[in-house]
Each structure stands twice: as structure tokens, then as C-alpha cells.
C-alpha positions as CSV (number, residue, x, y, z in Angstrom):
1,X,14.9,7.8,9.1
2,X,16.6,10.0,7.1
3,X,20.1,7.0,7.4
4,X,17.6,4.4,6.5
5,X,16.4,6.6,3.1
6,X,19.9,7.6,2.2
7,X,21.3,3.9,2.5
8,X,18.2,3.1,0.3
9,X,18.6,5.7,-2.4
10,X,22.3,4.3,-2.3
11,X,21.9,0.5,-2.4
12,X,18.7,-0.4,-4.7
13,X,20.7,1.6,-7.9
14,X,23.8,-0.4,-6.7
15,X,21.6,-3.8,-7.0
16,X,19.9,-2.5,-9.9
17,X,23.2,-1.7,-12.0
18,X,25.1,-5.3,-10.6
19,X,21.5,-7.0,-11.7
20,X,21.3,-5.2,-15.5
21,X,25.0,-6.4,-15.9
22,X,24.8,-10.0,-15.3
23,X,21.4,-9.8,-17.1
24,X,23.3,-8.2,-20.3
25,X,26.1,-10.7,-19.8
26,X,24.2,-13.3,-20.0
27,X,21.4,-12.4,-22.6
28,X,23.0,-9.5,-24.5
29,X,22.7,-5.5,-24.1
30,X,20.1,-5.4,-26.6
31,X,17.4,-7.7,-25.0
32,X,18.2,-6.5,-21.9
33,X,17.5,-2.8,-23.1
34,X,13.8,-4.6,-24.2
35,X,13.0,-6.2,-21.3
36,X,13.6,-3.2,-19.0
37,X,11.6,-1.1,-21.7
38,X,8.5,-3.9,-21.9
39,X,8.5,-4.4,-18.1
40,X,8.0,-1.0,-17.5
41,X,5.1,-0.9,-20.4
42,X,3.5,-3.9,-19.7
43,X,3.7,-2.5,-15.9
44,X,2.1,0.9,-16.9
45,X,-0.5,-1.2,-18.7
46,X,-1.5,-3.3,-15.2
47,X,-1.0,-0.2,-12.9
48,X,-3.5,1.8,-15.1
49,X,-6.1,-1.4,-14.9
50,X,-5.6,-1.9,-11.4
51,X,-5.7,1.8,-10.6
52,X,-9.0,2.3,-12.5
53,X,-10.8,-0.7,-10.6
54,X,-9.7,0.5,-7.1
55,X,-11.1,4.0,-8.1
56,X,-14.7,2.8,-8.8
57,X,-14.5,0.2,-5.7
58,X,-14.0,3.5,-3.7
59,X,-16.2,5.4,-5.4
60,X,-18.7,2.6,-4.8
61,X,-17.7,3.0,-0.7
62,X,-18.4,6.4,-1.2
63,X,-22.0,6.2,-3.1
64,X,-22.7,3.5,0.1
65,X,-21.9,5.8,2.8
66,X,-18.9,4.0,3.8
67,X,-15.3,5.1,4.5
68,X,-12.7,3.8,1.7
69,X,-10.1,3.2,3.6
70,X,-9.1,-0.2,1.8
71,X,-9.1,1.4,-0.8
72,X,-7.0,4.4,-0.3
73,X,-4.1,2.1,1.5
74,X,-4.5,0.4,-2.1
75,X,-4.1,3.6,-4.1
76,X,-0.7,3.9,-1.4
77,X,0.2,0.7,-2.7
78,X,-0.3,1.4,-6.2
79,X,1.6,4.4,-6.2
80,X,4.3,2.8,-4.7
81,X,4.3,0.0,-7.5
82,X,4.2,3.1,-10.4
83,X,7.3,4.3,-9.3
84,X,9.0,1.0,-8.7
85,X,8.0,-0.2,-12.2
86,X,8.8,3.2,-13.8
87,X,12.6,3.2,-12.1
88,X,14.7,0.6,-14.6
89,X,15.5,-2.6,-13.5
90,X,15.0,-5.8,-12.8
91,X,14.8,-5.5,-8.8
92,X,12.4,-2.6,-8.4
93,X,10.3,-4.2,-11.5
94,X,9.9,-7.5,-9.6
95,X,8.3,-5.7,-6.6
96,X,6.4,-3.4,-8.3
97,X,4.7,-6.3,-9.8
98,X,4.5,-8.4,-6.8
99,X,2.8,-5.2,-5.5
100,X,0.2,-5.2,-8.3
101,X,-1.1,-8.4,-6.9
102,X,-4.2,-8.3,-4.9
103,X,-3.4,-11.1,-2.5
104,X,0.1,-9.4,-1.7
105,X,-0.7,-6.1,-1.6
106,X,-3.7,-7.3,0.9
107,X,-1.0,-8.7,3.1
108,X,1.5,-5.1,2.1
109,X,-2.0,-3.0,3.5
110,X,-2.2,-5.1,6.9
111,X,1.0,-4.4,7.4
112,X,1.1,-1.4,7.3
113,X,-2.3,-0.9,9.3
114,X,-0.8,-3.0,11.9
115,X,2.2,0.2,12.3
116,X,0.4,2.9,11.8
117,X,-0.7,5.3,14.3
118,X,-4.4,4.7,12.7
119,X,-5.8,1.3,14.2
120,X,-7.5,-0.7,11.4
121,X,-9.5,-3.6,12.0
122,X,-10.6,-5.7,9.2
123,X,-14.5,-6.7,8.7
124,X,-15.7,-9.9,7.4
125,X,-15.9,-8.5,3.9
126,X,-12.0,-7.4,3.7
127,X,-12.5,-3.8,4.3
128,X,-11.1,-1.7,6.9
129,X,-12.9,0.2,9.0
130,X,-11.0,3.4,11.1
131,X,-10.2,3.3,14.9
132,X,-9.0,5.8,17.0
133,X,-5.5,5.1,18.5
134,X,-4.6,4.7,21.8
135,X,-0.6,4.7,22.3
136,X,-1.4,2.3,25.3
137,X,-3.8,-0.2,23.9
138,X,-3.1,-3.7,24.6
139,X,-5.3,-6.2,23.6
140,X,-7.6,-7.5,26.9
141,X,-7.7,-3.3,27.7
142,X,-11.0,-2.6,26.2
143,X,-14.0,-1.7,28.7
144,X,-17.2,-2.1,27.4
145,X,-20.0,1.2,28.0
146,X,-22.8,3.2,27.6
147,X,-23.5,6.9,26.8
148,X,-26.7,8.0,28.6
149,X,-27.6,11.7,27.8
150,X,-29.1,12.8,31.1
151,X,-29.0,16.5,30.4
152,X,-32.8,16.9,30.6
153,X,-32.6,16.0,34.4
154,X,-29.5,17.7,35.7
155,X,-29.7,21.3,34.4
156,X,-26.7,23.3,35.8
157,X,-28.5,26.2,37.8
């Protein structure tokens, strides 16, 4: 993990620097100081937008009793597009948007539900409801059952 984070840390300001120098070649320094500076505004703008309506969707899963995990992965997701659109540069900009829309960062959420050690299943509505985790689930390995409380009758003497 910590390879994978050091050749990332190492490569996206690589891209990002090779990126912001064609750019400047071809449009100039100047606008591509502006564009840099309006994608991150314009990104700031959307992120606070986006950030406000998944806080009262979870606050309305909350007020109904329900877990909000959809959207708390969202928040996760939101996050990760603040940062991306706050770091300058074309590269990180263009995913932080793609981030910031909904169909995308559905796809981004079931993802990573699929590899998490959390099993999320998805209702007819969108939302994800928890599961617990078994490390050797398989799909067919479920076994259907009932709890009966039969502690009245067998009293332990």
C-alpha cells in the first residue's frame, strides 16, 4: 500500500506539471493560470451545493429511522472530489468533477461497497442497507432460518 501511495504522490504532480505545460503552450501562461483558478472556484461552488444536498438527504435518513449509509459513502466521495478539485491541474480537476456527478459517483459508491469488508446491498430505492461480512460468503451460501426463543420451557436447573 504504502508503494502504491508513494508511486501516486509521485506520478499525478508529474502528469499534472507535463499537462499545465502543453496547456500553457498552447493557450498561453495567463489563461492557463485562469482556468486552473476558475476550475477550482467553480468546483468549490458545486462541491458546497452537492455537499449541502447529501447532508439533508441523510439527515432526512436519520429523522426516518434509517441508516445513511448512501449517504455517508457520498460524503467519502465528496471529500475525495474537494481535494482533487482544490489540488491544481487539469487531471485531478477532471475527476474531481466527474466525481461530482451523481450517476458516477453512484457507480464510484458500488464499487467501493463491492471491496469493502462491509457488504452493501442495494434496495429498490438506491439506498444501501448494511450487512455483516462473512470472509467466506459466496453467493448460493446463504441458509435460510428461524430464531425461536424457547427459554420459558428449558430453564437450566
Amino acid at each position: 500500500m504504502f508503494r502504491f501511495l508513494f508511486l501516486l504522490f509521485l506520478i499525478i504532480p508529474i502528469v499534472e506539471i507535463y499537462v499545465l505545460i502543453q496547456v500553457g503552450d498552447v493557450i498561453g501562461a495567463l489563461p492557463t493560470i485562469f482556468l486552473v483558478v476558475a476550475t477550482a472556484v467553480l468546483g468549490a461552488f458545486l462541491l458546497r451545493l452537492q455537499g449541502f444536498q447529501t447532508l439533508q438527504r441523510a439527515q432526512q435518513s436519520l429523522a426516518s429511522g434509517q441508516i445513511p449509509a448512501t449517504e455517508m459513502l457520498e460524503g467519502v466521495c465528496l471529500v475525495i472530489a474537494g481535494a482533487m478539485l482544490l489540488t491544481p491541474g487539469f487531471v485531478t480537476d477532471t475527476l474531481g468533477f466527474l466525481l461530482l456527478i451523481p450517476n458516477i459517483r453512484r457507480l464510484v459508491i458500488k464499487h467501493m461497497a463491492k471491496n469493502s469488508r462491509i457488504l452493501y446491498t442495494q434496495n429498490r430505492s438506491g439506498a444501501f442497507s448494511q450487512q455483516r461480512y462473512r470472509s467466506d460468503y459466496r453467493e448460493g451460501d446463504v441458509i435460510d432460518g428461524e430464531v425461536v426463543d424457547d427459554d420459558d420451557k428449558h430453564h437450566l436447573r
